[in-house]
N, C-alpha and C positions, 0 to 999 in steps of 0.2 A: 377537310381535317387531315393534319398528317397522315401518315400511313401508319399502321399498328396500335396509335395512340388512343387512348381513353378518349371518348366523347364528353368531357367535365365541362362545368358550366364555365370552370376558367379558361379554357381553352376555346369555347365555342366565343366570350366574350373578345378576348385577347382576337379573334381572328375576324370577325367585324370588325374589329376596328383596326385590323391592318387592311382590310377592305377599303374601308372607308377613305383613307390616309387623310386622316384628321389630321389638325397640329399636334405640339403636344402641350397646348396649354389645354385646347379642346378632349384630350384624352384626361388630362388630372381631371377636369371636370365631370365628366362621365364617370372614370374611376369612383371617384367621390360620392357620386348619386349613389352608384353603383351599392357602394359600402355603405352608404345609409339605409339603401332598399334592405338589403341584406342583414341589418341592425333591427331592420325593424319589423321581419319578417319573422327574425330569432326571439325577439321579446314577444311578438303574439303568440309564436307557438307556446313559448312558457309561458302565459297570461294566460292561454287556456290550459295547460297542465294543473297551475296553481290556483288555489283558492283566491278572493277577494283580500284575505286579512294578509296576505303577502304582497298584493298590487298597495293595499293602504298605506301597509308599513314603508314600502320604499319611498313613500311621499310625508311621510309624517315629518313633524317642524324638528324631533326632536333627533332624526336620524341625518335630514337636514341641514341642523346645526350644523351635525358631526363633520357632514362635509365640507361646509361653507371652515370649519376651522384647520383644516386640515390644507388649504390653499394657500391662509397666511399664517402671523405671525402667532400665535397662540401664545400665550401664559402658561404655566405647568399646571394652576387653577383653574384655566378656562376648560382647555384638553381636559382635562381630569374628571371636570362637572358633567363634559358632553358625553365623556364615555360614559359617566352612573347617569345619566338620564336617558341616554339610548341603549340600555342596558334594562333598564324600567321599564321602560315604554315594551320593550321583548317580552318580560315576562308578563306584562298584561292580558297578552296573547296569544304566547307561546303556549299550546296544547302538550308538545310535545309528539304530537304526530305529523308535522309538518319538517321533513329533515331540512329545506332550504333555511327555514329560521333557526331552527337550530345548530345548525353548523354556524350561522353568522352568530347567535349568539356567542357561540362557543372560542371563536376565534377575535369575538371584543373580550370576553371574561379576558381571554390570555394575553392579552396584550395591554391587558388594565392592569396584571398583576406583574408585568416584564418592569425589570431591575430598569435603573437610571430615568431619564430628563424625559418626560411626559413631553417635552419639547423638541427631541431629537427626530430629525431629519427621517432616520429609521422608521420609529414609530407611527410618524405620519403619513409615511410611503405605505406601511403594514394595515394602516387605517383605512387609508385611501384603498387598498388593494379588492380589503375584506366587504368595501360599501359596491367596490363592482364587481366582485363575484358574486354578490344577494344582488346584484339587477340594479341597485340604484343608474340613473341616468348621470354621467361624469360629462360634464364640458368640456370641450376638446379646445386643447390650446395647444397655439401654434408652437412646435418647439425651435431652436435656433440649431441650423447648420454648425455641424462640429468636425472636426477630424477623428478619422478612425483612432480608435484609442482614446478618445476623450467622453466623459463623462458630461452629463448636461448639465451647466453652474446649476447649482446650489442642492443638487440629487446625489448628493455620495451619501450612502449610509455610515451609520456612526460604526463604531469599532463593534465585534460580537462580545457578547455578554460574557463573561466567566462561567464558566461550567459548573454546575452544581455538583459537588461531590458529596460521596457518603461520609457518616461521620469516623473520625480518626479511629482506626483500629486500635486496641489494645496494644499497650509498647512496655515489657518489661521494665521494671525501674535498675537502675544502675545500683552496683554493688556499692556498701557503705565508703571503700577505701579506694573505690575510682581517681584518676587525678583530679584535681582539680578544674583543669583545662577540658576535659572531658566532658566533666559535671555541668560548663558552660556552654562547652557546643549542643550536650542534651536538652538543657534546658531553652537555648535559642529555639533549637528549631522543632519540640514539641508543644512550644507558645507560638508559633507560629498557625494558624489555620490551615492557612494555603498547602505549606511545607508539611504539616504535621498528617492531613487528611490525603498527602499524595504516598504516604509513605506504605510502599509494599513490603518490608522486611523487618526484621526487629534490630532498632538502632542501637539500644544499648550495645551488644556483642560484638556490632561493627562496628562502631568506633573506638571502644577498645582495642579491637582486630589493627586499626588504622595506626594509631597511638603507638604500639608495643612496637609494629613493624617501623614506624618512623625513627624511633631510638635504636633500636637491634641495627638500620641503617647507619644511626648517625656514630653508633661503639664502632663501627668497620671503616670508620673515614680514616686515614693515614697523614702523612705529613703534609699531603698539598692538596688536603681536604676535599679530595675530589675519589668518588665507588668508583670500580672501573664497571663494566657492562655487567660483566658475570655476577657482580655481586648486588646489584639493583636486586630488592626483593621485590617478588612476583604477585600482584593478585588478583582474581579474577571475578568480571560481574557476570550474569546472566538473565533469565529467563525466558520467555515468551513475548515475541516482537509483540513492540506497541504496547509494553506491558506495567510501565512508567520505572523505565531503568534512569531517568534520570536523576531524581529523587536522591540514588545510588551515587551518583558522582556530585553533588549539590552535597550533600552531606559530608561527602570525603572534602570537599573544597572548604566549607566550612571550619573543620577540623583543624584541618591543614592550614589553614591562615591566621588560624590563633596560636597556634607552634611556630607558627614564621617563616612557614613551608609555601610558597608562591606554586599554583598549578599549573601546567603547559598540558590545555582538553584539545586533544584532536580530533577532528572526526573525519565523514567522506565527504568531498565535493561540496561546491559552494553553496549549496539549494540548504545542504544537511550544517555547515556551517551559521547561516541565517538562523534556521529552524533552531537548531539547540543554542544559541546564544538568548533567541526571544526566552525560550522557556526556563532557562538560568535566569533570566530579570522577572519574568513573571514568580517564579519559585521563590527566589528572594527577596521580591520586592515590600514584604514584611520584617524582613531581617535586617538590622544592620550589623553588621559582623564586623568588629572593630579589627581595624588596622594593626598587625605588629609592628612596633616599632623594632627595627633592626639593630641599632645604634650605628647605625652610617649617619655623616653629616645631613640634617634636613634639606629636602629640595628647595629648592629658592628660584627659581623657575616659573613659566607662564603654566597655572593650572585649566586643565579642560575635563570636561563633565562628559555624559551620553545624555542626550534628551529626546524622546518620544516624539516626532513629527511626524501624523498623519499614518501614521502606524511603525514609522521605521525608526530604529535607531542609530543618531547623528554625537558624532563626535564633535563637541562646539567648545568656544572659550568659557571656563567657568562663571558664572554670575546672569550668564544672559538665560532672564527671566521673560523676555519676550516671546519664544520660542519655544513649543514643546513640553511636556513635562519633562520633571527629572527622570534619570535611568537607577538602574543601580548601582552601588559604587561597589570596586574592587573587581569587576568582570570588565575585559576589555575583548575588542574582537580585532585579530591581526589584520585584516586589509583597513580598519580606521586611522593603522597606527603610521602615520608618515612622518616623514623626518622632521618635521617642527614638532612632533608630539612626543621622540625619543627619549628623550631625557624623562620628561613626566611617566611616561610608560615604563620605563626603568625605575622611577622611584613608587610605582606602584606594583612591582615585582617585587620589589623590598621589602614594600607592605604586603605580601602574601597574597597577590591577587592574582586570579587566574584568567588565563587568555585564549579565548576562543579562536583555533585553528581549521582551514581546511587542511586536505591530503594530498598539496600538489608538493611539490620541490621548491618551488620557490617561499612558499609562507611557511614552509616547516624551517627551509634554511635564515629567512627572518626572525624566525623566533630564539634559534640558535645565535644570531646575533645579538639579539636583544638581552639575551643569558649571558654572554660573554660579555657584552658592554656593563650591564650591572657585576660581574665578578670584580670587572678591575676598578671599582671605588673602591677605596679605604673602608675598613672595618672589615667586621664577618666575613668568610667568602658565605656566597649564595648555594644556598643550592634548593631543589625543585622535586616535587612531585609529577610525574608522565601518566595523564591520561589519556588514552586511545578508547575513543567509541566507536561501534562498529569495526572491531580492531581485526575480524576476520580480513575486511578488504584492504588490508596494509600488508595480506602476507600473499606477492605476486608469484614469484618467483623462487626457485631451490637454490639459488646463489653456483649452481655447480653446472649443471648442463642447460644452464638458461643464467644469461648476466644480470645481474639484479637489474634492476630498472633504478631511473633518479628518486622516482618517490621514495623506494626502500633505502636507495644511497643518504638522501634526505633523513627519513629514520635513524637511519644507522646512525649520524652525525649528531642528529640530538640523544639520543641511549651514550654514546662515547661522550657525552658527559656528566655519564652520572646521576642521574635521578635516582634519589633515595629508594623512591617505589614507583615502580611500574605498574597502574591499575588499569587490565583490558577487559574491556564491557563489549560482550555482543550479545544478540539471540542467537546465532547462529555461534558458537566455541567450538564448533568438533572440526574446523580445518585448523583450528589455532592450538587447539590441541595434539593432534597429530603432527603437526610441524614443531611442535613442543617437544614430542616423544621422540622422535626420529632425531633428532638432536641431542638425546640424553638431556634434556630439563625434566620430564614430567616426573622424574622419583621423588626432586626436590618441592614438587607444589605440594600441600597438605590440604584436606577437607576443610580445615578453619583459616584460609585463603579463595573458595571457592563460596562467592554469595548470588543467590536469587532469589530474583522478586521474583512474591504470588499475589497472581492477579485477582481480584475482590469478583464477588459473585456476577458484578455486571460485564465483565469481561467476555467478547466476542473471541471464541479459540476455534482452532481448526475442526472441533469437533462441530461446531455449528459451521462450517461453510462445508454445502452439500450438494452433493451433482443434481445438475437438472434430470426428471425423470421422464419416461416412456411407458405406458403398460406397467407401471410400480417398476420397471428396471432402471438403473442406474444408466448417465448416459456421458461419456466422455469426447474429447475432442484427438486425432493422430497427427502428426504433422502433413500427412499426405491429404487430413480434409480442405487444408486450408491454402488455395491458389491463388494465382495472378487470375485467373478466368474468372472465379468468385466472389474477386476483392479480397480474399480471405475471411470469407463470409459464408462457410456452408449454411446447410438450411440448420443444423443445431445451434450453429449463432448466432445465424437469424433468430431463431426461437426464442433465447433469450433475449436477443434487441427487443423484441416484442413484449414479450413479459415484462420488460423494464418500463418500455415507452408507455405500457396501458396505467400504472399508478405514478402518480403526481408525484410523493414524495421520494421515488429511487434514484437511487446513485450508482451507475453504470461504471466500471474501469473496465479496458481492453486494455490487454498488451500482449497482441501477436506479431507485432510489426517492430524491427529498426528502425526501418526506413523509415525520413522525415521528408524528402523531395527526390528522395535519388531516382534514376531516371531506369526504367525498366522495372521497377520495382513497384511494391503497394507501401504507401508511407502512411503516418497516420493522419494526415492531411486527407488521405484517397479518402481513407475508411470513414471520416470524421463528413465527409462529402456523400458516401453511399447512405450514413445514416440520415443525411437531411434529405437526400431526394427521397428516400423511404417513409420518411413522418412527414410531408410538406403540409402547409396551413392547406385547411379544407374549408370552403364553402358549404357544407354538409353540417348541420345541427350535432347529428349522432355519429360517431367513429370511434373506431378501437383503438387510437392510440392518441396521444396529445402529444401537440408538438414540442421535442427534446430543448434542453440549453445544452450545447455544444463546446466542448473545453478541450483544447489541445495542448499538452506540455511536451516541450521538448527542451536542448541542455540550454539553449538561448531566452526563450519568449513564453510565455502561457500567453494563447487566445482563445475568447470566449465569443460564442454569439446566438444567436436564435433563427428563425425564418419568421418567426410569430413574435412582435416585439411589441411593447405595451405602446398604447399611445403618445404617452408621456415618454418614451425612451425610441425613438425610431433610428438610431445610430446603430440599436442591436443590430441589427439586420445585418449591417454592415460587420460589428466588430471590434470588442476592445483588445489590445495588444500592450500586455506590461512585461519590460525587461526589467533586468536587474534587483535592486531589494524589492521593487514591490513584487517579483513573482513568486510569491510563498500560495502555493496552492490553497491551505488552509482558509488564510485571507480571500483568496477569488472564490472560492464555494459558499465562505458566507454572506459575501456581497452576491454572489448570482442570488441566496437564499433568499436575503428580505427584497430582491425583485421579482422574482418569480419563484415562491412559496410553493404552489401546487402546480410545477413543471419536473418532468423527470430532467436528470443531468448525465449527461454522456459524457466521459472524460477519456482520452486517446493520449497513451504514450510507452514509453517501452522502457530505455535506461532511464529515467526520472521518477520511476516507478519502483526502482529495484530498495533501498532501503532509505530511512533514515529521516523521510520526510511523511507527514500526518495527509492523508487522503481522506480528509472528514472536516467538518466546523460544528457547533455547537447542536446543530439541530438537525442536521442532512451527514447519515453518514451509509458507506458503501454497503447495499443489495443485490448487489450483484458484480460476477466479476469472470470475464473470459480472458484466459490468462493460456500461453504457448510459449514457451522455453525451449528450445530447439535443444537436441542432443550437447551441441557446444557448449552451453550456458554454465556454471557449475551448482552443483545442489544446494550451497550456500546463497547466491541470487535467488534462485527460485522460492526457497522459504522466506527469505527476507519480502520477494517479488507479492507473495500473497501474505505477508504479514500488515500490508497495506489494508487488507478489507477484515484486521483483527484490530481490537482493544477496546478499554472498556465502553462500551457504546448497547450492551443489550436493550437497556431500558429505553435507548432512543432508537434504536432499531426497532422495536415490537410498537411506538408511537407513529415512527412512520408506516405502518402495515403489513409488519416481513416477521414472520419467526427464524430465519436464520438467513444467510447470503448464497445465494445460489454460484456455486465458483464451476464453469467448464475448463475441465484443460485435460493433459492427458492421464490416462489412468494410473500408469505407476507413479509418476508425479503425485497424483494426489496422495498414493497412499503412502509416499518418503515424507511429506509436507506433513502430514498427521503423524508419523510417527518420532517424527526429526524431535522436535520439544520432549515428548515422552524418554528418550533415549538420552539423552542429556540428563534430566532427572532422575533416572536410571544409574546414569554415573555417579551425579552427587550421592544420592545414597549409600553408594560403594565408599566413597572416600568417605562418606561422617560415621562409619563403620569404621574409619581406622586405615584404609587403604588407600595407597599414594594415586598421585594420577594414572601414570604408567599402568600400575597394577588394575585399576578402576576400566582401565579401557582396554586389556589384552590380557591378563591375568588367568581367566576364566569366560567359557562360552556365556554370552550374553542369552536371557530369555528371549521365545522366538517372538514375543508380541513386535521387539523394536527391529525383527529383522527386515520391516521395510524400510527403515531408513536406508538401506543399499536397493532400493526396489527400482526406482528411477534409471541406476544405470551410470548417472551422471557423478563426476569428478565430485569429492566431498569441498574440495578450495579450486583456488584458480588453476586451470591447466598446467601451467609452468610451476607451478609450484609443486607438481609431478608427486602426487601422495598418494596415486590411487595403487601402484603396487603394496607399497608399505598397508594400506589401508585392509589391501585383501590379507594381506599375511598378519597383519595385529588383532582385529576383528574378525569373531567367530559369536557366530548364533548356536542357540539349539535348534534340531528340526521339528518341525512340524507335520501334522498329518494333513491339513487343509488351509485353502488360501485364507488370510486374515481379512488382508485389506481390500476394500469396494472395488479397486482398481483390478484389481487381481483375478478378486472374484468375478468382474466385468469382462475379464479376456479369456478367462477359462471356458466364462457361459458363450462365449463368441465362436470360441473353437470346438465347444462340443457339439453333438451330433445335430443339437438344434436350434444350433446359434448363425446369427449372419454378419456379416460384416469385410471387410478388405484382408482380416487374416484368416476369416474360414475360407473364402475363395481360394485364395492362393496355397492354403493346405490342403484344400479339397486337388488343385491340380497335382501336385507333390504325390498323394493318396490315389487319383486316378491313374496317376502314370507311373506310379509303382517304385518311385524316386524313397527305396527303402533301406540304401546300403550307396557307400560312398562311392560305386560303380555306378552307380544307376543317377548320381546326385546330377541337380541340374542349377542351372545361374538365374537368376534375376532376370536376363533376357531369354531364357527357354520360359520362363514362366510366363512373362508379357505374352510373347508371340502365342503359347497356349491359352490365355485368356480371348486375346484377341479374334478368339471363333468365336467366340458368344455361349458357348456350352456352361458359363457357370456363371452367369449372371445373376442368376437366382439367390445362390450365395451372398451374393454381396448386398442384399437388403436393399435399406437407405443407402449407404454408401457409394463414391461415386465409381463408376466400372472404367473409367476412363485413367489407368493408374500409367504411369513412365517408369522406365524399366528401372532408374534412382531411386524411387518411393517403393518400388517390390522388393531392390534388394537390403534396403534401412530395415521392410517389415519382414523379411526373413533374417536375417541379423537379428532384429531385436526376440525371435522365435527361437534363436538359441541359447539367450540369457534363460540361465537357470535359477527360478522363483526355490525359496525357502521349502516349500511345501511338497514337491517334485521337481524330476529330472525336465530338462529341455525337453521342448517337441518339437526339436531342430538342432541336427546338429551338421556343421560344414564341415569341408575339407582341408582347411587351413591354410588354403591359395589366399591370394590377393587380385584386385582386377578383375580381367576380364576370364580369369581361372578359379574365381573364389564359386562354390559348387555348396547347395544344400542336401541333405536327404532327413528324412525322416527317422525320429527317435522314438524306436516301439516304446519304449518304457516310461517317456514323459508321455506318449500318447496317449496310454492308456488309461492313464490319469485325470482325464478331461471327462466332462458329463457326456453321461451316455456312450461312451465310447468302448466297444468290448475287448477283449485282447487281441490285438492286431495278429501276435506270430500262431494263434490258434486260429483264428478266423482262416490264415491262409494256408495252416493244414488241413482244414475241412474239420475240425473237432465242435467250433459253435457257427450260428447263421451269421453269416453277415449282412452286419446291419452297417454296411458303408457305400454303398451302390449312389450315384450321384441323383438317381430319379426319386429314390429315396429321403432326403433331402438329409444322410448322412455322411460323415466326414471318413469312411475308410474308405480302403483302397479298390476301386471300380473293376483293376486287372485280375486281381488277386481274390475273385470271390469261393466261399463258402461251401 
């Protein structure tokens, strides 16, 4: 046997038969046996686990049937008969103390009662699945050699079901003297199901809101009918990511296309482009929302339609019925639109239709074409409504000591003409606000321009995603756990890969990694790699984990695959690979779903992760989630980054067996992520008091509960867009007497007297060596080289002792940010380099659990309790 390696049955077989040097037709053969022996080894042990009336039942005619119809052509009648008669046949039997029948019954009831075609392809796979997970014997048929990336004819599952929603909230009725026009958008779209049950905020007051601001616009148009920038009215959406802000922009479009206001919706990146265009057709696809007529000449022109092909939406010549369903009419998506489609695309801007953008320069400056090519028709001039989703990542750069970039140039180009109203919708507003303020905008916005959705009771929020624990402590992740040595894999992420791998229905995301192949680096290709040699198929009956489905996204491709791949599907093994529109995540979760039902899902990505795109399908949504945003990142990414494992999804979280999501990353991190939505919310109530933006965000010391959103550290917007002075000098907390947030609380417990981990070591060396005043301060590499005896290994727990003198001086740096609650317990010398010097802060130190007063301890006034054999954090030289 190799050296080091397991003695497993796969290996001791595998090595016979390179013994042997068989062919390899003589090898599939043996294999084969092999897998039979081992089939059949597996069913006697269950034969003897389970009773008789379980061997019966898998043989009975009526479960039989089920199967025999499941292979062909079924009737919705025939399927339907077989499920109530093998559904029968259960309860004849069914004690209820037997979980193997029970569970199968439980998964035919569900599937007898699943929406659409008793006929569909889905169903029969989900049929098929649920007869060999109760043991029945499946016939094994041969399947055909495919290309990676290909699915085996005639095994796609159908589209996933519509999501059952609650019923429509309560929606104020509109006042007696409402417009008109008003009166009709309300009543569209609170007849509507779809639209009416998505809706998170009270529509009445908004579309008023919308209405008022559209004309107060169109009194300020001048002679050549065109706002200049400055006078674009401002407004804005919000809430809690994933919290159905669409709704929000669906209902302004609405509006706005019966006034004859045409919409230009931007969003980020093309993933996010896809994504919100589907769910603009799905939202509307009960609406029809009649056309303005402009009074421009009618098109006369070749008309083209959208139609639903195989899930994507296809820009084709009008009439062809062969093809797809119909789409929605008056939503168009800018990369459809090509120069034989210009003209039509233009005369449905005239009809008020709005057009789904990404965020590059080139499709924004298409759109700006497309607005200027409809101005210069006869009639009316045009003009539009600007909607920016996600509108935080549009704002890159200060324009002054950083060049805007083409995107923002892009922006610019389409605002310089004029859009009546500017409507920017993010979860994240506090960079867009702050570049609002610093600007002199913010006095001009008001409370009754400022809307958010609130999310309905089934909503997954920050407060349910919660650190894995130890001992009941709270356990987070530092940048220095996670290495090129480990994969980026300490043993706490391990811990969770496990926790996920052991239950069938969890949904895994990771994003500690950029890297997607880069060379020297861990990409998530590696990681996506470590987890499969980690859960490999076992030969063993009993094991603690089940083998993962595997999903990689990065800005090009999603691939999915398994090591354990059904019978019927043995391409898995290998790999499906979808670019372009079919890579919508959402899509590939529910397809892995109705193939492997009770396999966990490991998903690997990092910018594809950051917003705007849904990380869930109807039935399988995220349990977990280890999440690393290095210092660079900005705090806007990172909430967006974990707003991926938020939205309304409780009730199918708690079906698949999780009472909340377990999220690792690092501590102050988490507690900016929990506070960031609260503080926001904090704002609006300032302004629907009466108080302007500007005032809302710097007017008055903010309460200390939201003072972690500064906890992190990290930039509130992008780097360049250079806010974080302005940020410290506009924002003001109250203080506090003690840490709030878990993260916080986590470093304190680490640095007092009976904490362990990579910042009490290196405090404890600081403490032994008397490093107490900025004579005595020492570097990042006096610390290494002083660890590097061994003397305070003990310190560092779990954690690894093996630290680079780069990872000591990040955690002395991050030791002198000063928490809400106390002073730093580090404070440097204000060098740079290889001169930048720490020492210690008696007065944040003293602050820490356990820890007594440092500058009395070394007058000899109280004992000291800081002695390193003591497993205390004072100072060794300086005793008592």
């Amino acid at each position: 046997r190799p050296e080091n390696k397991r003695r497993t049955p796969g290996r001791i077989m595998q090595a016979l038969l390179d013994t042997l040097g068989l062919t390899a037709e003589q090898r599939e053969q043996i294999e084969a046996k092999e897998a039979e022996i081992r089939a059949n080894i597996r069913r006697e042990v269950e034969d003897e686990l389970n009773p008789a009336v379980v061997r019966d039942l898998r043989v009975n005619d009526a479960i039989t049937a089920l199967l025999k119809h499941t292979s062909d052509k079924p009737t919705v009648v025939t399927l339907k008969h077989d499920l109530d008669a093998a559904i029968d046949k259960i309860d004849e039997v069914d004690t209820g103390n037997i979980t193997q029948i029970s569970a199968f019954r439980e998964k035919l009831l569900d599937l007898k009662s699943a929406r659409g075609a008793y006929v569909s392809k889905e169903v029969k796979l989900k049929v098929r699945h649920a007869l060999e997970v109760f043991g029945v014997s499946i016939p094994v048929q041969e399947a055909p050699m495919v290309d990676i990336g290909d699915d085996v004819p005639g095994d796609e599952p159908d589209e996933e079901e519509p999501e059952e929603l609650e019923e429509p909230r309560y929606q104020p009725p509109l006042p007696e003297d409402a417009p008109d026009v008003v009166k009709k958008a309300f009543d569209l779209i609170t007849k509507s199901a779809t639209m009416s049950r998505s809706l998170r905020f009270d529509l009445a007051p908004f579309l008023l809101r919308v209405h008022t601001n559209v004309l107060s616009a169109r009194a300020k148009l001048g002679g050549d009918q065109q706002l200049k920038m400055e006078e674009t009215i401002k407004m804005y959406g919000g809430g809690r990511t994933q919290a159905r802000k669409t709704p929000l922009k669906a209902a302004q479009f609405i509006l706005c296309r019966m006034m004859g206001e045409p919409t230009l919706l931007l969003t980020t990146n093309v993933a996010g482009r896809e994504d919100l265009f589907n769910k603009f057709s799905d939202l509307l696809a009960e609406i029809n929302v009649p056309p303005y007529s402009s009074g421009v000449q009618p098109y006369s022109g070749k008309e083209f339609e959208y139609r639903k092909v195989t899930g994507v939406q296809k820009l084709v010549s009008a009439g062809r019925d062969d093809e797809g369903s119909p789409g929605v009419k008056g939503v168009l998506s800018v990369d459809t639109i090509a120069q034989q489609h210009r003209g039509w695309a233009v005369s449905q801007l005239q009809q008020g239709a709005c057009i789904v953008s990404n965020n590059t320069a080139s499709a924004m400056d298409k759109l700006a074409s497309i607005v200027r090519e409809a101005r210069g028709h006869q009639g009316p001039r045009l003009q539009f409504i600007l909607t920016i989703d996600e509108a935080d990542d549009f704002y890159r750069t200060d324009g002054d000591h950083h060049e805007s970039i083409k995107l923002e140039k892009a922006l610019d180009g389409l605002k310089k003409l004029g859009p009546l109203v500017s409507f920017e919708v993010s979860a994240t507003l506090l960079a867009v606000f702050m570049a609002l303020h610093r600007e002199g905008g913010a006095e001009e916005v008001a409370g009754a321009d400022l809307w958010y959705v609130d999310p309905c009771d089934d909503y997954v929020g920050a407060e349910l995603l919660l650190p894995p624990q130890i001992d009941g402590n709270n356990v987070f992740l530092s940048e220095h756990d996670l290495k090129k040595s480990n994969q980026l894999a300490d043993g706490k992420v391990l811990a969770v890969y496990d926790a996920a791998a052991a239950k069938p229905r969890s949904l895994l995301l990771d994003a500690t990694t950029s890297a997607v192949y880069a060379k020297n680096q861990i990409g998530i290709f590696d990681k996506a790699k470590l987890v499969q040699k980690r859960y490999p198929p076992s030969a063993f009956l009993f094991q603690s984990y089940i083998v993962p489905v595997i999903v990689v996204v990065s800005g090009s491709l999603i691939k999915w695959w398994t090591m354990q791949s059904r019978e019927d599907r043995p391409q898995d093994t290998r790999g499906t690979e979808l670019y372009g529109k079919e890579r919508v995540i959402s899509n590939v979760l529910a397809k892995i779903d109705s193939y492997y039902p009770d396999r966990p899902i490991f998903v690997f990505g990092y910018s594809q992760l950051v917003r705007g795109v849904s990380y869930r399908s109807r039935r399988r949504v995220p349990s977990h989630f280890v999440l690393l945003y290095k210092s660079g990142m900005p705090l806007c990414r990172l909430v967006q980054a974990a707003g991926r494992a938020m939205g309304e999804q409780y009730k199918q979280l708690r079906e698949n067996g999780f009472e909340h999501v377990v999220l690792l990353t690092q501590p102050r991190d988490y507690d900016a992520l929990r506070a960031y939505p609260e503080f926001l919310k904090a704002i609006k109530r300032k302004m629907e008091s009466g108080a302007s933006l500007a005032d809302a965000l710097g007017a008055t010391a903010h309460d200390s509960l939201y003072a972690d959103v500064m906890a992190s550290k990290k930039s509130i917007g992008a780097l360049k867009l250079s806010l974080d002075s302005f940020v410290q000098s506009t924002l003001s907390f109250k203080p506090s007497e003690q840490a709030s947030g878990p993260g916080q609380i986590a470093i304190d417990r680490e640095l007092g007297t009976e904490g362990r981990g990579a910042r009490r070591a290196i405090l404890q060396v600081l403490l032994e060596c008397n490093c107490l005043d900025e004579e005595s301060a020492w570097s990042g590499k006096d610390v290494k080289d002083e660890l590097a005896c061994g003397a305070y290994d003990e310190f560092f727990g779990d954690d690894a002792t093996d630290l680079e003198a780069k990872a000591i001086t990040a955690i002395l740096k991050e030791l002198c940010n000063k928490p809400n609650h106390r002073e730093a317990v580090l404070e440097s010398n204000g060098c740079s380099g290889k001169n930048l010097k720490f020492f210690v802060n008696e007065e944040g130190l003293d602050k820490l659990p356990g820890r007594s007063n440092l500058a009395a301890a070394r007058s000899g006034l109280v004992g000291d309790d800081t002695g390193a054999s003591g497993g205390g954090g004072g100072g060794g030289g300086g005793g008592g």
